[in-house]
Gaussian input, Z-matrix of N, CA and C with variables (Angstrom, degrees):
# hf/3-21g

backbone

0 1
 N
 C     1     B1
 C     2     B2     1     A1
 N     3     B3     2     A2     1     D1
 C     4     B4     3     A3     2     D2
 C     5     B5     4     A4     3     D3
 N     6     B6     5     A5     4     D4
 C     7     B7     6     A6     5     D5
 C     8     B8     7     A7     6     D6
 N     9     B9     8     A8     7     D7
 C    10    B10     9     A9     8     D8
 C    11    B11    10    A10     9     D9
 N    12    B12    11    A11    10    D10
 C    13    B13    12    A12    11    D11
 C    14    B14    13    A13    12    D12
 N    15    B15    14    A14    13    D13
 C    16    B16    15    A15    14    D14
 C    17    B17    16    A16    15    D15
 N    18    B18    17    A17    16    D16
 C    19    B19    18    A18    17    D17
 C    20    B20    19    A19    18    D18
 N    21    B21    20    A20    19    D19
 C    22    B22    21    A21    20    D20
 C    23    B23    22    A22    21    D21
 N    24    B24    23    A23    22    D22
 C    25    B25    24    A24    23    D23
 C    26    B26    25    A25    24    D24
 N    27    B27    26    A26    25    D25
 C    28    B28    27    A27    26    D26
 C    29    B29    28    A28    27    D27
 N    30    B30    29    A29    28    D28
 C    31    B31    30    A30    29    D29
 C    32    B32    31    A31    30    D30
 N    33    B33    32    A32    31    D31
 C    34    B34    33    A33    32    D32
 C    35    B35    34    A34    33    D33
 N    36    B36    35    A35    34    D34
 C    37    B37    36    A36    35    D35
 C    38    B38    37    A37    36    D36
 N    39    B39    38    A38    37    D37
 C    40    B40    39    A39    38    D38
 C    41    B41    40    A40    39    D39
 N    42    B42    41    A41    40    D40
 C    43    B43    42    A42    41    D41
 C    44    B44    43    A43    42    D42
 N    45    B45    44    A44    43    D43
 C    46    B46    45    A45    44    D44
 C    47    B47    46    A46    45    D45
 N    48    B48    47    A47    46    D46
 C    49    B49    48    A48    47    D47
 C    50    B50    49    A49    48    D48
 N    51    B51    50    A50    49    D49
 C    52    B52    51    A51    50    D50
 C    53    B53    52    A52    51    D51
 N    54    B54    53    A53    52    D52
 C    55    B55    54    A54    53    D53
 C    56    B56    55    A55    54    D54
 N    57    B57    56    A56    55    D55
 C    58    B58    57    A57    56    D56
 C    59    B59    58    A58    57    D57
 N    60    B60    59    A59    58    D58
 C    61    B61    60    A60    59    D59
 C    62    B62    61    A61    60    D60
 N    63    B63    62    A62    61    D61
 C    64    B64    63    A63    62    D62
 C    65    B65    64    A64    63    D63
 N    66    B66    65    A65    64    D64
 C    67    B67    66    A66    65    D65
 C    68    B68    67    A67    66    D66
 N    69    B69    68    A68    67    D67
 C    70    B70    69    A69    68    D68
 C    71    B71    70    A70    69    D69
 N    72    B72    71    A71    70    D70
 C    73    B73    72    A72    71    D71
 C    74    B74    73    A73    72    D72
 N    75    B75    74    A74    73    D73
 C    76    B76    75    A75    74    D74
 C    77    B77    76    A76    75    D75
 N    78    B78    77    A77    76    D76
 C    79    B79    78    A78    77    D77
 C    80    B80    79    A79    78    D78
 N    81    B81    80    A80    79    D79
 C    82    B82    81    A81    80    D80
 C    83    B83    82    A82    81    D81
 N    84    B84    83    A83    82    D82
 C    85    B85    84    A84    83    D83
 C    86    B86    85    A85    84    D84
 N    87    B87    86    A86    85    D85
 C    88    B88    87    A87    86    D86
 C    89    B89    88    A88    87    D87
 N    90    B90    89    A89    88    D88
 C    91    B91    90    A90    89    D89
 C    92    B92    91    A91    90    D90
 N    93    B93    92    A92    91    D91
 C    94    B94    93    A93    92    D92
 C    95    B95    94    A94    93    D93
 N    96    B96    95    A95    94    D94
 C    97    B97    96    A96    95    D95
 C    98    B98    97    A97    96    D96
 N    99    B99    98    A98    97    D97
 C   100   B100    99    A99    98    D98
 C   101   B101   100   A100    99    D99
 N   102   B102   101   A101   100   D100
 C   103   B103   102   A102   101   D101
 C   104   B104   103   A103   102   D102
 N   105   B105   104   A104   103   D103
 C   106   B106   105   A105   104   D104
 C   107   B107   106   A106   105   D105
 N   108   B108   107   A107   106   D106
 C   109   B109   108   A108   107   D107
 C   110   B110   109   A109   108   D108
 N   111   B111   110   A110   109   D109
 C   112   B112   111   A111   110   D110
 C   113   B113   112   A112   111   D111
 N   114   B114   113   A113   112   D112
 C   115   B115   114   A114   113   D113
 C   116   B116   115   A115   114   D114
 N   117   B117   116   A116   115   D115
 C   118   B118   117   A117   116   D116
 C   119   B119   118   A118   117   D117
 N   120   B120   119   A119   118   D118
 C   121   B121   120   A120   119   D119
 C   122   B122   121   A121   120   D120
 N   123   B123   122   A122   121   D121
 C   124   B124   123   A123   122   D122
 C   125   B125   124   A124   123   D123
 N   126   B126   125   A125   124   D124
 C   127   B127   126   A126   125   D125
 C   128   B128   127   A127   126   D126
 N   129   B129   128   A128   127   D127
 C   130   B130   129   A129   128   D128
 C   131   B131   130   A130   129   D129
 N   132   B132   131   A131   130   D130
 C   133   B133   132   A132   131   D131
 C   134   B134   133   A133   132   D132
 N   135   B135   134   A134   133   D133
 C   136   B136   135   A135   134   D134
 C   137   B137   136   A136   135   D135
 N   138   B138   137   A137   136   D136
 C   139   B139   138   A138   137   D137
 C   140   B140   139   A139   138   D138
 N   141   B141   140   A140   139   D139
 C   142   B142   141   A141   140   D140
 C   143   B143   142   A142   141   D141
 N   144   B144   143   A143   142   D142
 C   145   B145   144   A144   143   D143
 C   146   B146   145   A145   144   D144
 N   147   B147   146   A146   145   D145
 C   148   B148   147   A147   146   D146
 C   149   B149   148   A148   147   D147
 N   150   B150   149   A149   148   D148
 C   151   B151   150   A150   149   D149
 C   152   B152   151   A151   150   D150
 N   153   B153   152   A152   151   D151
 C   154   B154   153   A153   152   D152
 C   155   B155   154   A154   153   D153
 N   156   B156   155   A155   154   D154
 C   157   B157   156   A156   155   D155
 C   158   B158   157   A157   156   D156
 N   159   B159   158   A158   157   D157
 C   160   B160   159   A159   158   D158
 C   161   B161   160   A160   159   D159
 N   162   B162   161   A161   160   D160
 C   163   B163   162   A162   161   D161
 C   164   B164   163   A163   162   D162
 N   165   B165   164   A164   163   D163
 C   166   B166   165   A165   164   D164
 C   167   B167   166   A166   165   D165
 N   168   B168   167   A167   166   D166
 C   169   B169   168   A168   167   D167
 C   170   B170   169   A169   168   D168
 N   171   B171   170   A170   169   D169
 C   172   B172   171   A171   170   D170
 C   173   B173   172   A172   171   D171
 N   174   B174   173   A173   172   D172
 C   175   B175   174   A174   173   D173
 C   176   B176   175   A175   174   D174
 N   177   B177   176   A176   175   D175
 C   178   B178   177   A177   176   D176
 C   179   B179   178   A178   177   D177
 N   180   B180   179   A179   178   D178
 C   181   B181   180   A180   179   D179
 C   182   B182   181   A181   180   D180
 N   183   B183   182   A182   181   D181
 C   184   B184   183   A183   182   D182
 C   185   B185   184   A184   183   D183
 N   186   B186   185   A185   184   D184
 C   187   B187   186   A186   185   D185
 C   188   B188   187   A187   186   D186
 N   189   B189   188   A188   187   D187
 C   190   B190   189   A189   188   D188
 C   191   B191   190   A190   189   D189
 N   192   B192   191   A191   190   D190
 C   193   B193   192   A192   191   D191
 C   194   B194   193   A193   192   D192
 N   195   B195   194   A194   193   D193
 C   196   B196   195   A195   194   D194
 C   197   B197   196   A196   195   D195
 N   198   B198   197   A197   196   D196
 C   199   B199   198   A198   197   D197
 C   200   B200   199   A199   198   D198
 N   201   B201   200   A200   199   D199
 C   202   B202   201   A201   200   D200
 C   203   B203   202   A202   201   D201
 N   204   B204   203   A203   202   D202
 C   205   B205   204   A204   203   D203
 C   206   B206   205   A205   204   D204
 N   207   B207   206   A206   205   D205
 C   208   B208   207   A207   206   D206
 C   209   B209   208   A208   207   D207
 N   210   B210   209   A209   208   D208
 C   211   B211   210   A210   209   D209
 C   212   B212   211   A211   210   D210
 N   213   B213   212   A212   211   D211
 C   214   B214   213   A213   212   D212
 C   215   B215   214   A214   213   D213
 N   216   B216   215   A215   214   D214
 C   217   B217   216   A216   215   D215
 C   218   B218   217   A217   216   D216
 N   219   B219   218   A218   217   D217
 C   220   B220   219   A219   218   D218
 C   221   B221   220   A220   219   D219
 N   222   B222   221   A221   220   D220
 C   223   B223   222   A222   221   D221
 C   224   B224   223   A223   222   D222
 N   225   B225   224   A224   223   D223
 C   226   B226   225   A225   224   D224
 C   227   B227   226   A226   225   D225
 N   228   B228   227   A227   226   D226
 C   229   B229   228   A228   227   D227
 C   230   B230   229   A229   228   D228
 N   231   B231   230   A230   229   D229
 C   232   B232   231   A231   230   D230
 C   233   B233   232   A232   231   D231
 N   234   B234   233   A233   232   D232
 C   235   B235   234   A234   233   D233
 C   236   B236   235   A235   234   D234
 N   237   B237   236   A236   235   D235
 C   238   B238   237   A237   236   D236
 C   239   B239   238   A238   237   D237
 N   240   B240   239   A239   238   D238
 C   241   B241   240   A240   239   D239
 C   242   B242   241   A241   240   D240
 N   243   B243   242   A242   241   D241
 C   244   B244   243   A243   242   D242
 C   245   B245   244   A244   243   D243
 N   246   B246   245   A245   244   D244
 C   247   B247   246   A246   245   D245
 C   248   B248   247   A247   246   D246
 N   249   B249   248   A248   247   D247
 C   250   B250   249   A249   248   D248
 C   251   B251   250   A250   249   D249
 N   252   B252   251   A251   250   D250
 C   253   B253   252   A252   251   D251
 C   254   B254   253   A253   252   D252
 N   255   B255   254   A254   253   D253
 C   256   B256   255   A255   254   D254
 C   257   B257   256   A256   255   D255
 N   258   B258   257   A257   256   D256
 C   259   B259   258   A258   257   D257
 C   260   B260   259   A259   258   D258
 N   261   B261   260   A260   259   D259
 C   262   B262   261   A261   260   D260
 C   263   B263   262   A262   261   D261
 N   264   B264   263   A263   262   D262
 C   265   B265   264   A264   263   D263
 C   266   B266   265   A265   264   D264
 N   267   B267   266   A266   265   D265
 C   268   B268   267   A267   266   D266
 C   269   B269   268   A268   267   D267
 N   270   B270   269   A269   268   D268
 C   271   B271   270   A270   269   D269
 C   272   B272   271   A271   270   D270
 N   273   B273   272   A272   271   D271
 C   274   B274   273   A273   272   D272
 C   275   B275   274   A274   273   D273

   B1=1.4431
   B2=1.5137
   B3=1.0680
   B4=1.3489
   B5=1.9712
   B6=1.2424
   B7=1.7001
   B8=1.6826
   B9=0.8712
   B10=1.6799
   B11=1.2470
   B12=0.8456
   B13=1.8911
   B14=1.5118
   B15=1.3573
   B16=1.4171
   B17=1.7244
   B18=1.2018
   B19=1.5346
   B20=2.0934
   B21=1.4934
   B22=1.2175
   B23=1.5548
   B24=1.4941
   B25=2.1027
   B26=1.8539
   B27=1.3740
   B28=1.8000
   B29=1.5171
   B30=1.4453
   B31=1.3627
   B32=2.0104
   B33=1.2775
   B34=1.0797
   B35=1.4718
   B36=1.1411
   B37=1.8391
   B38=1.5001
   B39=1.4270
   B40=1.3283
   B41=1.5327
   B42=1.6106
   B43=1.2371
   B44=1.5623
   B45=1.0028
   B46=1.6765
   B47=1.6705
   B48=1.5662
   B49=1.5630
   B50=1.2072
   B51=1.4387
   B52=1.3994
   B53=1.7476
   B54=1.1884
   B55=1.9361
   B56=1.4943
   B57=1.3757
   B58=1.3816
   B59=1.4403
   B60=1.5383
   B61=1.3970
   B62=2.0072
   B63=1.0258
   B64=1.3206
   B65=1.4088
   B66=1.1612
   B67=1.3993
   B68=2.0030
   B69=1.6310
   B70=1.2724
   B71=1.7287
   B72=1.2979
   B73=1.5535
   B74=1.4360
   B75=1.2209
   B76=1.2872
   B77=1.6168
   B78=1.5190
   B79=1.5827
   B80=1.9736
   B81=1.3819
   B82=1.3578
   B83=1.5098
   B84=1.5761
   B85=1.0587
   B86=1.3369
   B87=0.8784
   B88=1.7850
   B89=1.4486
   B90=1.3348
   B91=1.8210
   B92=1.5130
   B93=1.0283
   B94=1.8629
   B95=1.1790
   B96=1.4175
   B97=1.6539
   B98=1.7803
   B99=1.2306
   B100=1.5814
   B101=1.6254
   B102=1.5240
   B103=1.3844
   B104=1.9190
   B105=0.7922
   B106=1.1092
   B107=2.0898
   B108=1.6611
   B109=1.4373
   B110=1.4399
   B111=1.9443
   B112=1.5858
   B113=1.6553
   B114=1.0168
   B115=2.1241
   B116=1.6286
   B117=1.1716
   B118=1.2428
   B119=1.7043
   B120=1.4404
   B121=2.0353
   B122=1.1510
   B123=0.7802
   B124=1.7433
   B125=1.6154
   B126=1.1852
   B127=1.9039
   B128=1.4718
   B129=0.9762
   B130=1.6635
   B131=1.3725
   B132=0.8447
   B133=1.4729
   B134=1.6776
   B135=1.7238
   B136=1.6727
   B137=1.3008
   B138=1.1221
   B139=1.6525
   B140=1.3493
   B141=1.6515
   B142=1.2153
   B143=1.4438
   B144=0.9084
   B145=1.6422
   B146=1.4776
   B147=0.8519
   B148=1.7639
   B149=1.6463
   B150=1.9098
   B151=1.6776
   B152=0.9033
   B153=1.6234
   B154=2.1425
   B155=1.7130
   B156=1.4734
   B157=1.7566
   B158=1.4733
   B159=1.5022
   B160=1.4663
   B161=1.5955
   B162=1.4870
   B163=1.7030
   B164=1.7734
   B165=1.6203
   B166=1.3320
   B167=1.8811
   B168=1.3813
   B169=1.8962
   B170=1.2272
   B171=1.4139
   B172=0.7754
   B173=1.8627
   B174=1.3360
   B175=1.2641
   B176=1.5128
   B177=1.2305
   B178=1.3105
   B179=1.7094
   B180=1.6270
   B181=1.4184
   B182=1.7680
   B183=1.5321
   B184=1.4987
   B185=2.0060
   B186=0.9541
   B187=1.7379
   B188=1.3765
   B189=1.8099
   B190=1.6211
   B191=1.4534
   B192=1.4570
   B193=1.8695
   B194=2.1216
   B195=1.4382
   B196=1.2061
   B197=1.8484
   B198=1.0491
   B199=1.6692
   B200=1.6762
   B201=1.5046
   B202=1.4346
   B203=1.3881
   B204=1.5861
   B205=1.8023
   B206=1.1536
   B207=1.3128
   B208=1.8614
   B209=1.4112
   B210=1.5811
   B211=1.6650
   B212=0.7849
   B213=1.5309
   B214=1.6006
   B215=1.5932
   B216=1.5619
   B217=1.1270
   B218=1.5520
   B219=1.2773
   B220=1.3683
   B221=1.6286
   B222=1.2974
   B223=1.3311
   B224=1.5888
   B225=1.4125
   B226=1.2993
   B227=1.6393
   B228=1.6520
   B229=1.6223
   B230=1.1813
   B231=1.5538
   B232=1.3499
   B233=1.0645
   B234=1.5099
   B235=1.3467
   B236=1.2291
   B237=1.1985
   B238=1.4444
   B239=1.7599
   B240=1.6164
   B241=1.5074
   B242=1.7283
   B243=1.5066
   B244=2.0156
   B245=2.0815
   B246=1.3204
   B247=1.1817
   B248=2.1711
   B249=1.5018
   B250=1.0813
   B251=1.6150
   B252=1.5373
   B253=1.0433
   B254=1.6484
   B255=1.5972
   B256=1.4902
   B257=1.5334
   B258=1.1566
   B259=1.6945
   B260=1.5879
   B261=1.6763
   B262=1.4030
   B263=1.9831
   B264=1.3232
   B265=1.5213
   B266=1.7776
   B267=1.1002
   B268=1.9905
   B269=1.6460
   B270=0.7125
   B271=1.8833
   B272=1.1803
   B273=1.5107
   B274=1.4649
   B275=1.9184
   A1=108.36
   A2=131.53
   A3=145.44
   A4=110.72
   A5=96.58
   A6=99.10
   A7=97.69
   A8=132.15
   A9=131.64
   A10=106.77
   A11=113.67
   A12=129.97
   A13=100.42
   A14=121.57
   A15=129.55
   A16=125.03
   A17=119.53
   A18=109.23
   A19=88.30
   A20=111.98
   A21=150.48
   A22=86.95
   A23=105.98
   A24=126.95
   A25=88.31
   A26=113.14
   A27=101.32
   A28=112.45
   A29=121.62
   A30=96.15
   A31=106.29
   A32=94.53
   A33=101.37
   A34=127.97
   A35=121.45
   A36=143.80
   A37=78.00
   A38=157.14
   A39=163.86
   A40=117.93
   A41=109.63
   A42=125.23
   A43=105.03
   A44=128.18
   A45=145.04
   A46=89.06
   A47=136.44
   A48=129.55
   A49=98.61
   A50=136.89
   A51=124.24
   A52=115.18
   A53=93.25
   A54=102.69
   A55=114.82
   A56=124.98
   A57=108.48
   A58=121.97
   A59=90.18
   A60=108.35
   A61=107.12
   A62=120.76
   A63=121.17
   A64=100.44
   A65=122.17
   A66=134.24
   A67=126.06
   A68=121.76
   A69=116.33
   A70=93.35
   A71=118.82
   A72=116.33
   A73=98.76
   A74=147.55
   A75=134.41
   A76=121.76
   A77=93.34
   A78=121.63
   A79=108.69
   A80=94.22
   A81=98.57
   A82=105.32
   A83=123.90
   A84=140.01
   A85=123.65
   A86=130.12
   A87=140.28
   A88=98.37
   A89=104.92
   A90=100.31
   A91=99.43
   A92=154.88
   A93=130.56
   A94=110.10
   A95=126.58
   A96=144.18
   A97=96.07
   A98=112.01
   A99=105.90
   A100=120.98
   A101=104.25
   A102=123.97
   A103=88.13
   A104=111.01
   A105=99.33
   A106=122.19
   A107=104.37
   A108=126.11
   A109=102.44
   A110=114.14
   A111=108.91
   A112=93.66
   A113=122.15
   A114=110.68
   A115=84.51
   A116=152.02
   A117=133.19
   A118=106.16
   A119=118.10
   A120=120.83
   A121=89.09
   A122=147.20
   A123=128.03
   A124=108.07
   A125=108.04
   A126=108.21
   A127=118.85
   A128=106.03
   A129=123.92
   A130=111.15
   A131=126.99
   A132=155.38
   A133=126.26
   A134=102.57
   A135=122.81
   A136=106.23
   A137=135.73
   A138=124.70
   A139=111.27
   A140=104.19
   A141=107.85
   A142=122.44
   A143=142.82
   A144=148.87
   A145=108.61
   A146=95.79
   A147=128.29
   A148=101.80
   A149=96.81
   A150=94.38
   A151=131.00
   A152=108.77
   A153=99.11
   A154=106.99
   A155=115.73
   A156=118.67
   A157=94.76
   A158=125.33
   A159=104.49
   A160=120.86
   A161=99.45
   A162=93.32
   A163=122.00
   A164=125.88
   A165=140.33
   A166=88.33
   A167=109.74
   A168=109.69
   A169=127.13
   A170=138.72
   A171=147.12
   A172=103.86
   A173=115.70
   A174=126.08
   A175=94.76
   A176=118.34
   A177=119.06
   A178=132.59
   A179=98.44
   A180=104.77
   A181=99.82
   A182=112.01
   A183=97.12
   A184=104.23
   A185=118.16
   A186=128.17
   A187=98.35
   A188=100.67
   A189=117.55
   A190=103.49
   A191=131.10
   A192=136.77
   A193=98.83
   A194=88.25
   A195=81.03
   A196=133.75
   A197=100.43
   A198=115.69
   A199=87.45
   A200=135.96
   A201=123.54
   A202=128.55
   A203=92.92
   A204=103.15
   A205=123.04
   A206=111.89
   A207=119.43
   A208=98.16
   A209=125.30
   A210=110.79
   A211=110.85
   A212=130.25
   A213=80.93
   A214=144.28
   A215=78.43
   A216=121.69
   A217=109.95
   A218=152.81
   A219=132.35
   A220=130.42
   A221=109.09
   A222=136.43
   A223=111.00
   A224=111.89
   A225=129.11
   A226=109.18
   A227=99.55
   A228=97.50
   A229=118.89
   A230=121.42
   A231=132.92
   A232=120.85
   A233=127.02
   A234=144.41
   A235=129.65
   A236=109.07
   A237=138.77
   A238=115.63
   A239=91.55
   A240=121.90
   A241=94.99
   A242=106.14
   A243=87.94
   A244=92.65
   A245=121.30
   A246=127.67
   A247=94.84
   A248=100.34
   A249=111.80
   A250=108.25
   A251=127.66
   A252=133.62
   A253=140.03
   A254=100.20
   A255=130.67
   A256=91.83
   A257=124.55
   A258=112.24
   A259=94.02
   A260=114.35
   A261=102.50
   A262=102.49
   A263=106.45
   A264=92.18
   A265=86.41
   A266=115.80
   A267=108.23
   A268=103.68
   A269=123.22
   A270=116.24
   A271=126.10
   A272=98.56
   A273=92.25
   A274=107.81
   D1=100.31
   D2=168.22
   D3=-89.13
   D4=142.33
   D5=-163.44
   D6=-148.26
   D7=134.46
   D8=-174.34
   D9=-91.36
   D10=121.55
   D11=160.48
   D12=-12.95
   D13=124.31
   D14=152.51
   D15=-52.39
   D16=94.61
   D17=-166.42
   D18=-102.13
   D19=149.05
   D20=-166.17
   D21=-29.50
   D22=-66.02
   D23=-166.79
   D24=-45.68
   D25=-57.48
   D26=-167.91
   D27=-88.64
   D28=19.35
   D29=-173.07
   D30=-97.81
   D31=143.91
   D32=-170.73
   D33=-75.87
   D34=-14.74
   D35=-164.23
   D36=-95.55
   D37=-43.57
   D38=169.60
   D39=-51.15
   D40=-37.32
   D41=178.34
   D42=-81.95
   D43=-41.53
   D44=-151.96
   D45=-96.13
   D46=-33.58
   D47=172.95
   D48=-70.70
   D49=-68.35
   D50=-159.91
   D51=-87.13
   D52=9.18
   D53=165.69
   D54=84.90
   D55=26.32
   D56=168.80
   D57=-126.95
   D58=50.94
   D59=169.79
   D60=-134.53
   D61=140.18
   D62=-174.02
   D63=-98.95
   D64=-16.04
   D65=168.20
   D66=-44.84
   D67=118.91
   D68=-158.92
   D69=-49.16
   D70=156.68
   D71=177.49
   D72=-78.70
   D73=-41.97
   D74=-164.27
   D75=-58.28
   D76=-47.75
   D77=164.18
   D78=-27.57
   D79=-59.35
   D80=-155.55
   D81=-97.43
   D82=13.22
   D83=140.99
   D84=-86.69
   D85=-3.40
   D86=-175.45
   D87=-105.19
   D88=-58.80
   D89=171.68
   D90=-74.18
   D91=-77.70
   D92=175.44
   D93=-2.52
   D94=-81.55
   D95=-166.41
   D96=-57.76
   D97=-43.94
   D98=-176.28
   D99=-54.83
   D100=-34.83
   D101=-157.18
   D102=-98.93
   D103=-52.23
   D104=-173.12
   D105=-62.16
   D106=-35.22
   D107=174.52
   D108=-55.59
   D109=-38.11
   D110=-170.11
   D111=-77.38
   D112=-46.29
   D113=-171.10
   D114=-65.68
   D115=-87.39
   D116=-138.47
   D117=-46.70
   D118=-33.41
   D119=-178.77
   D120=-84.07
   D121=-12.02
   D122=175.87
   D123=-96.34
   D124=-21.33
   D125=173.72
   D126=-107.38
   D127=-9.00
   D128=173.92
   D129=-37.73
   D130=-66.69
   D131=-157.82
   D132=-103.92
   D133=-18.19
   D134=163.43
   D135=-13.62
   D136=-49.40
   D137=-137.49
   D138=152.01
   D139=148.87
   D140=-165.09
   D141=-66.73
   D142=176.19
   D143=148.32
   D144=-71.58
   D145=-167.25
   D146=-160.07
   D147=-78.98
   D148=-65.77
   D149=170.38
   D150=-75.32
   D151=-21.25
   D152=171.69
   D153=-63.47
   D154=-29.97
   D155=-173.27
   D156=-67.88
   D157=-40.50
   D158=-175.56
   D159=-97.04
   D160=-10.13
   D161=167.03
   D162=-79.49
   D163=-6.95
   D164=-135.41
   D165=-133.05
   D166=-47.17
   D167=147.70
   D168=-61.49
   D169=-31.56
   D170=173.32
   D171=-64.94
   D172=-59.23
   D173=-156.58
   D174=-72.35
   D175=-41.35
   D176=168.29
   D177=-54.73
   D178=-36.71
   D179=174.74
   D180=-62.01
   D181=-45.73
   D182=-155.80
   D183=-93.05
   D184=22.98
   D185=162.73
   D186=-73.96
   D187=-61.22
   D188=-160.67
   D189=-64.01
   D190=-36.77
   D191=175.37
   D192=-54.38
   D193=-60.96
   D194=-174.40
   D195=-93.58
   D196=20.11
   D197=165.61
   D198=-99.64
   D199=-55.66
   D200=173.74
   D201=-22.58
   D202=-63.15
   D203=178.98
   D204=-82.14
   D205=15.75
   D206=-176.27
   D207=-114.41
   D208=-37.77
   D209=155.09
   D210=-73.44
   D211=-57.22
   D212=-178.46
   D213=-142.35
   D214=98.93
   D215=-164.93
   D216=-81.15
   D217=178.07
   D218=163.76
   D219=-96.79
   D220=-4.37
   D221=146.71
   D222=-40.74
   D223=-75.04
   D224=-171.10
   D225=-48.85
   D226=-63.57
   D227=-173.03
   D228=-92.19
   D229=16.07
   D230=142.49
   D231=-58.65
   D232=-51.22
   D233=168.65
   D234=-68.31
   D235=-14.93
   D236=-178.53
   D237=-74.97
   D238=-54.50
   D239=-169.21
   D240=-81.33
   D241=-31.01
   D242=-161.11
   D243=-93.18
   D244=6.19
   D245=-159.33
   D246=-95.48
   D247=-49.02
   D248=-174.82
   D249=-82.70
   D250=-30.30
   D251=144.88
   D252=-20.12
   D253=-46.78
   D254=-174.36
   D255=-97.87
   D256=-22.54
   D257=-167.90
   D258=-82.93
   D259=-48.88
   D260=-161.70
   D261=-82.18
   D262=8.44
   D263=-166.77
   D264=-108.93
   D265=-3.88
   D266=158.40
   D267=-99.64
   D268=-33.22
   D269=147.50
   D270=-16.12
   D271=-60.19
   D272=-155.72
   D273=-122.91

């Protein structure tokens, strides 16, 4: 559900103060507040801020440090080396 921003020229609670709306005023404040409540839940939630981008980089830098030092690590390309070792020595 997409709904366009209320700009000053269409709002209706504006039309209904200076009288050129025959419309009850409450009415056309309830639909104002309605229309306006649906764009604020539909943008609410758009995208992150500033600190989720630097807490979510951050968390990312330190996955990427420590997936680094776990290859290569000497565990890894120990296991690595005796894995590819065993492949070419049933090979051949």
């Amino acid at each position: 559900m997409t709904s366009a921003p209320v700009t000053p020229a269409q709002d209706p609670a504006e039309s209904v103060a200076d009288g050129r709306s025959s419309d009850d005023g409450s009415s056309a404040r309830r639909n104002l507040l309605a229309r306006r409540w649906a764009v604020v839940r539909e943008t609410a939630e758009a995208g992150m801020s500033t600190a989720e981008y630097a807490v979510g980089t951050v968390a990312a830098c330190a996955f990427a440090a420590v997936l680094y030092r776990v290859v290569t690590g000497g565990s890894i390309v120990t296991g690595l080396t005796n894995l590819v070792d065993s492949a070419l020595a049933t090979l051949s």
